[in-house]
SELODO-366335 format. One line per field, with one value per residue (C-alpha): x, y, z; residue number from 0. Coordinates in pm, 1 decimal. Example, Ala and Ser with C-alpha at 12.3 -4.5 7.8 and 13.67 -1.06 7.14 Angstrom:
u <- [1230.0; 1367.0]
v <- [-450.0; -106.0]
w <- [780.0; 714.0]
pos <- [0; 1]
//
This chain:
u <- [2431.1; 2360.0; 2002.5; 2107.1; 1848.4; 1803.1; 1916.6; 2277.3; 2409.9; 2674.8; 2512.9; 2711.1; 2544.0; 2672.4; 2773.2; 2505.6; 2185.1; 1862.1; 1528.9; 1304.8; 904.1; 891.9; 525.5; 621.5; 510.6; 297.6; 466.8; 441.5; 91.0; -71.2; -285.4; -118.3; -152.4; 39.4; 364.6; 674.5; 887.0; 961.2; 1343.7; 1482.2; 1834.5; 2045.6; 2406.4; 2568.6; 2882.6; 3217.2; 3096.1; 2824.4; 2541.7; 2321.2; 2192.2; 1850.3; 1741.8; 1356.6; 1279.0; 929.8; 790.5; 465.2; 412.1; 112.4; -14.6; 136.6; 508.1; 806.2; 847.5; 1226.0; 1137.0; 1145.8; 1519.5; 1671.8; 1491.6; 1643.4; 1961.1; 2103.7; 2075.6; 2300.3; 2668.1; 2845.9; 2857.4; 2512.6; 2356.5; 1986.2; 1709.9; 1399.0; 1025.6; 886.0; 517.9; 414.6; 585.4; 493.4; 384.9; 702.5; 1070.3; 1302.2; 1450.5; 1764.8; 1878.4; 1522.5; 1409.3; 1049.2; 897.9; 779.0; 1087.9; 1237.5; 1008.0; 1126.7; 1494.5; 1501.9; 1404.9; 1734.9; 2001.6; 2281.7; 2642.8; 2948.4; 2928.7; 2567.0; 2405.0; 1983.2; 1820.8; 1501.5; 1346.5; 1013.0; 734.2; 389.7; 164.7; 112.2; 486.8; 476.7; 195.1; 338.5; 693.6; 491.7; 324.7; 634.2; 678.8; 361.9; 358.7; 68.8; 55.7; -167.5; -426.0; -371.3; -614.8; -532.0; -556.1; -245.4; -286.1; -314.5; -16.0; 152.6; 119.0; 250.8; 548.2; 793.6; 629.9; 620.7; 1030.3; 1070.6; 862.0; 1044.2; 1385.1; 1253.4; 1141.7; 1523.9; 1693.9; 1489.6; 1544.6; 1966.6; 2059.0; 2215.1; 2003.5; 2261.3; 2319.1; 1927.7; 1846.6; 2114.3; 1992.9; 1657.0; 1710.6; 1829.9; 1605.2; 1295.9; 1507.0; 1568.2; 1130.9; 1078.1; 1298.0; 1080.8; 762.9; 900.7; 969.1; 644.9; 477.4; 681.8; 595.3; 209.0]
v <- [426.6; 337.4; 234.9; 16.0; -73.9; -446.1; -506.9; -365.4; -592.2; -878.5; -1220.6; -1362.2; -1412.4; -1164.5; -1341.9; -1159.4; -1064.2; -936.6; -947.0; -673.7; -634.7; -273.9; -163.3; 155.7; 431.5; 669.0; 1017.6; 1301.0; 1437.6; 1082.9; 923.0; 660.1; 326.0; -6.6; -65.8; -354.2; -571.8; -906.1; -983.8; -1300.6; -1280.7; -1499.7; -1636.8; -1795.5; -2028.6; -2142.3; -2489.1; -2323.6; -2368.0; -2140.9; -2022.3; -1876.9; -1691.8; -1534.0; -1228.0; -981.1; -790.7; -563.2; -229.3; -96.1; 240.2; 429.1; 310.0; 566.3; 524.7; 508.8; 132.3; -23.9; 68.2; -6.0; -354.8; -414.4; -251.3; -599.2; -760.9; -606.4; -555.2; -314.7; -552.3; -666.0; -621.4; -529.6; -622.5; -416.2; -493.1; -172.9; -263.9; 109.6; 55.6; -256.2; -150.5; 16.7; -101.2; -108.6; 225.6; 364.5; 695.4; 823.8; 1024.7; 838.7; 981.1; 633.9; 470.3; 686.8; 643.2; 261.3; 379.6; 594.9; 289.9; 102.8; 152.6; 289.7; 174.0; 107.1; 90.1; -164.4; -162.2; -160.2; -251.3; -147.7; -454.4; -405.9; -709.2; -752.3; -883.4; -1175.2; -1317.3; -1248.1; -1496.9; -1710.8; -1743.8; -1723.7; -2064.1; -2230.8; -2268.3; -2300.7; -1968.3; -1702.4; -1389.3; -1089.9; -980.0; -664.7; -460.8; -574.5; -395.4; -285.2; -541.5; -847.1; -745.2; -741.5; -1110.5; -1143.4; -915.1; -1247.8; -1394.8; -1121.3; -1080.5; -1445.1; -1421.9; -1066.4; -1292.8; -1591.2; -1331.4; -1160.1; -1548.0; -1603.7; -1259.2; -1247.7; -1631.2; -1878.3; -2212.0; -2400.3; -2174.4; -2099.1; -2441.1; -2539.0; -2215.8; -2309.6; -2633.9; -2484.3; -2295.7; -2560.4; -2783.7; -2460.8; -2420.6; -2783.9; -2773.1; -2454.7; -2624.4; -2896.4; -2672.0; -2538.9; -2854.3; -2993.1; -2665.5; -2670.8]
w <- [295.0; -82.9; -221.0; -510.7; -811.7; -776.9; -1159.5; -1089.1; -866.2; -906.8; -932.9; -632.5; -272.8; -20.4; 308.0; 484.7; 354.8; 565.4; 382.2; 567.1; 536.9; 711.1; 799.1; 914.5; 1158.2; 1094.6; 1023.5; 1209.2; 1216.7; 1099.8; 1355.1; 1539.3; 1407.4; 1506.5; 1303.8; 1308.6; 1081.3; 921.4; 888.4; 779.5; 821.5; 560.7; 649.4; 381.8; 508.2; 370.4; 297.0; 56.3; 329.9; 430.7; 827.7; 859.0; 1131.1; 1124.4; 1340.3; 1354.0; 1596.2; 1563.8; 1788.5; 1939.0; 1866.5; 2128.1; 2068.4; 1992.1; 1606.7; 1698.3; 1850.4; 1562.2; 1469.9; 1784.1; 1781.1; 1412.5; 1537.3; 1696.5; 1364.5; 1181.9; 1118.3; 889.6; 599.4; 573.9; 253.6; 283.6; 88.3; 178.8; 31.0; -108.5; -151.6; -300.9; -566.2; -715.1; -1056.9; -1145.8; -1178.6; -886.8; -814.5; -742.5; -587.7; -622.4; -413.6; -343.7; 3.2; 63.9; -18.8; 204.4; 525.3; 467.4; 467.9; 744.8; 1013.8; 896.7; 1123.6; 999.6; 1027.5; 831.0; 427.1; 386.1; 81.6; 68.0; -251.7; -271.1; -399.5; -552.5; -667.9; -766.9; -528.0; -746.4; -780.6; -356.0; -331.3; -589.8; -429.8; -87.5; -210.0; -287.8; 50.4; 235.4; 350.5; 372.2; 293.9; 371.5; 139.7; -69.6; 142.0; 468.8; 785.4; 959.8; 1242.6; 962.3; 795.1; 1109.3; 1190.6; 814.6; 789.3; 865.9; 532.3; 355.0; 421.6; 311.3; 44.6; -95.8; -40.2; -252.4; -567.1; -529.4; -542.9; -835.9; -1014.5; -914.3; -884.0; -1130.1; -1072.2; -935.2; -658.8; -626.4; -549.6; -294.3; -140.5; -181.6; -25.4; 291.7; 327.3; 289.9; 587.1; 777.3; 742.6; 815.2; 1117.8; 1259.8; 1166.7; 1406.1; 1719.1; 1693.3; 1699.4; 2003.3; 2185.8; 2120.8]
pos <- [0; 1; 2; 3; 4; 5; 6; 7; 8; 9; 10; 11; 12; 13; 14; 15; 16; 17; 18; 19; 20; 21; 22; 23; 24; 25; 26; 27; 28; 29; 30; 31; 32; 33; 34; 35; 36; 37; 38; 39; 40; 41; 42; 43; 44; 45; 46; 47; 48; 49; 50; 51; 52; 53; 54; 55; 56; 57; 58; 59; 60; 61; 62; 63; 64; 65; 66; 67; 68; 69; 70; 71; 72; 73; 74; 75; 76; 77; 78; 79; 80; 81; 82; 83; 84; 85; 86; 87; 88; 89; 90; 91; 92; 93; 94; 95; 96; 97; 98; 99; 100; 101; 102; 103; 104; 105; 106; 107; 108; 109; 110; 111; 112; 113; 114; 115; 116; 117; 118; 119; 120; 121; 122; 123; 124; 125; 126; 127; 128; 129; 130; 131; 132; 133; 134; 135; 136; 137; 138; 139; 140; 141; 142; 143; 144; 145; 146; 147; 148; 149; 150; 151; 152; 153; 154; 155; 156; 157; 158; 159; 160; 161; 162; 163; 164; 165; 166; 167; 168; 169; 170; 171; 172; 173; 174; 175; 176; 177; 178; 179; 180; 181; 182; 183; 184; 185; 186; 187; 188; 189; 190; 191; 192; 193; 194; 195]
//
């Protein structure tokens, strides 16, 4: 498993990308506290479209902290890049083989398999919101409580996804992506309203 910095990778779209928002579980000797994760899973096809898939799930207090890697475990295969929101670190430049203890607690809930890279993708708060609001989504505040950012972590991973398109993507290939991913939204925003 490689942690990449953000700024050294090619400029082409892997085939597979997963954006994770990990809230983590408390470490050993922490009190418990409720934990889960955003992932919005990115499939890019031959024809140049793109599949979107959206997946979170929050954990009570009293869960095994290995939960939330066997729930992310079905998502992946061995050459999905990963692109995981490190909010601790959003004042300084994206990191590469550090050896941050917080960086690492997000790490460690990844599953593991074949030869994936993660890129520890960092951002201020105020390009989240910012790429958050290009596409009607909300975002926690700064401060909140564990159980807010919970019901957030799926717009915090498409958010985190929207800042890397804009930091690694030529335009052309930014707004085709872009584009599939506001239809992909729309359609969602449909289901939801037939179902309610």
């Amino acid at each position: 498993m490689r942690i990449t910095n953000m700024n050294k990778l090619p400029l082409s779209m892997h085939d597979r990308l997963i954006a994770l928002s990990i809230l983590p579980p408390p470490a050993p000797g922490q009190p418990p506290a409720p934990f889960g994760f955003g992932a919005l899973v990115v499939e890019q096809t031959r024809r140049g479209e793109a599949r979107f898939e959206l997946h979170a799930h929050g954990f009570g207090a009293n869960y095994r902290s290995e939960a939330l890697r066997e729930r992310l475990q079905p998502l992946f295969t061995p050459d999905t890049m990963t692109l995981i929101l490190d909010p601790n670190c959003e004042h300084r430049p994206v990191v590469g083989l550090d050896r941050n203890p917080d960086a690492d607690q997000l790490v460690q809930h990844v599953p593991k398999c074949g030869h994936r890279t993660h890129i520890r993708a960092s951002a201020a708060y105020h390009l989240l919101c910012h790429a958050a609001a290009m596409t009607n989504l909300r975002l926690p505040s700064r401060d909140a409580s564990p159980l807010a950012r919970i019901r957030q972590l799926g717009a915090e991973a498409q958010a985190a996804w929207i800042c890397y398109l804009f930091s690694r993507r030529a335009s052309t290939e930014r707004g085709r992506l872009l584009a599939s991913f506001e239809a992909w939204r729309c359609l969602q925003e449909a289901r939801r309203s037939v179902m309610a």
